[in-house]
C-alpha positions as CSV (number, residue, x, y, z in Angstrom):
1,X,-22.2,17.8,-11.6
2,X,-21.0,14.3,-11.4
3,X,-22.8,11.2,-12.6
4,X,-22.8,8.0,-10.2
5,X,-20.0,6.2,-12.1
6,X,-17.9,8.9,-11.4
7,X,-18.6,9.0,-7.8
8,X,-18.6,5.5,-7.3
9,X,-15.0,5.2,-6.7
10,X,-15.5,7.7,-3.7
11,X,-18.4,5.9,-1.8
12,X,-16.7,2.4,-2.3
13,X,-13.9,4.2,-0.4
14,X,-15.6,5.7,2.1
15,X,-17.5,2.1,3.1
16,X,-14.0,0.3,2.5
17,X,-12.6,2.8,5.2
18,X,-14.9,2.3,7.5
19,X,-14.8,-1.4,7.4
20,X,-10.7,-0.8,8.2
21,X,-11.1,1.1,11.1
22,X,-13.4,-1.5,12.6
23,X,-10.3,-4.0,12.6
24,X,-8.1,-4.5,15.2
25,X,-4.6,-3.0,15.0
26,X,-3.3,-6.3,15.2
27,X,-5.6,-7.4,12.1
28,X,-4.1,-4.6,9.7
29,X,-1.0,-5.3,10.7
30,X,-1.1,-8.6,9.4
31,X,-2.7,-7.9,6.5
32,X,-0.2,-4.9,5.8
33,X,2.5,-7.8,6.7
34,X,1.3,-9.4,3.9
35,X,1.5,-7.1,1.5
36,X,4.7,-6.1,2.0
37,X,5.2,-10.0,1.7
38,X,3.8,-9.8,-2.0
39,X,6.0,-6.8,-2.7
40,X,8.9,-8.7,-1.5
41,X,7.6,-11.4,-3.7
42,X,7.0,-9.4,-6.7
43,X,9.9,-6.6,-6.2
44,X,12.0,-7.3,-9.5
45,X,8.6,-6.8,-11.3
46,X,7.2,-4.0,-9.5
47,X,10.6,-2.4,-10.5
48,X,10.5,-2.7,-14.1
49,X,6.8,-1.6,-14.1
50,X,7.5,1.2,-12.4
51,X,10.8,2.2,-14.2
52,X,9.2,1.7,-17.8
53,X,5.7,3.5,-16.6
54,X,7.9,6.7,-15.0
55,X,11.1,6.6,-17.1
56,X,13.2,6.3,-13.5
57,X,16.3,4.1,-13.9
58,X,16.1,0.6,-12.7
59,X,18.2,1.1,-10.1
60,X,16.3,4.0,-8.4
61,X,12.7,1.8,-9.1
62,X,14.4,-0.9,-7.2
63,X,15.1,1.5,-4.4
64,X,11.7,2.9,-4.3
65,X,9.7,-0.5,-4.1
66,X,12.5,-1.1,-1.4
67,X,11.6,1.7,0.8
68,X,8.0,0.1,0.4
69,X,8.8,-2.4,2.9
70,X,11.2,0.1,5.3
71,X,8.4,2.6,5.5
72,X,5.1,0.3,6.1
73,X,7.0,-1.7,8.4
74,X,7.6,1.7,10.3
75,X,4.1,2.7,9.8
76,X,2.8,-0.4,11.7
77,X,5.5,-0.5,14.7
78,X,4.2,3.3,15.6
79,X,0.4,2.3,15.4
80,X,1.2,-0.7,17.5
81,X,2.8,1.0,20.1
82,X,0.3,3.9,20.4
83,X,-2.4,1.7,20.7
């Protein structure tokens, strides 16, 4: 059985979701725009965080934050032209 800290998490989720959906395409976009503009911003960073947290070379963290922007930017292109 889980207690309500535990599932609390979950239902901030599920109302967080929800409150997405309701924005435009255009909206998230933007906002997704913008984080990929802080990743851009913070890449060198995220890179070392992720290389001393995972043990990867910095050379392959740097790669993987890189395909961070490469893959959301593809993410929101499809959405925009499906909707």
């Amino acid at each position: 059985m889980y207690n309500l800290g535990e599932l609390f998490p979950f239902i901030t989720a599920q109302v967080e979701q929800k409150k997405w959906a309701k924005r435009s395409i255009t909206e998230r976009a933007d906002i997704l725009y913008k984080f990929i503009d802080l990743v851009e911003k913070h890449k060198e960073e995220l890179a070392k965080l992720l290389s001393d947290e995972t043990g990867k070379p910095i050379k392959e963290a740097r790669a993987e934050i890189a395909n961070v922007k490469i893959g959301t930017s593809g993410f929101i292109e499809r959405a925009r032209k499906e909707n």
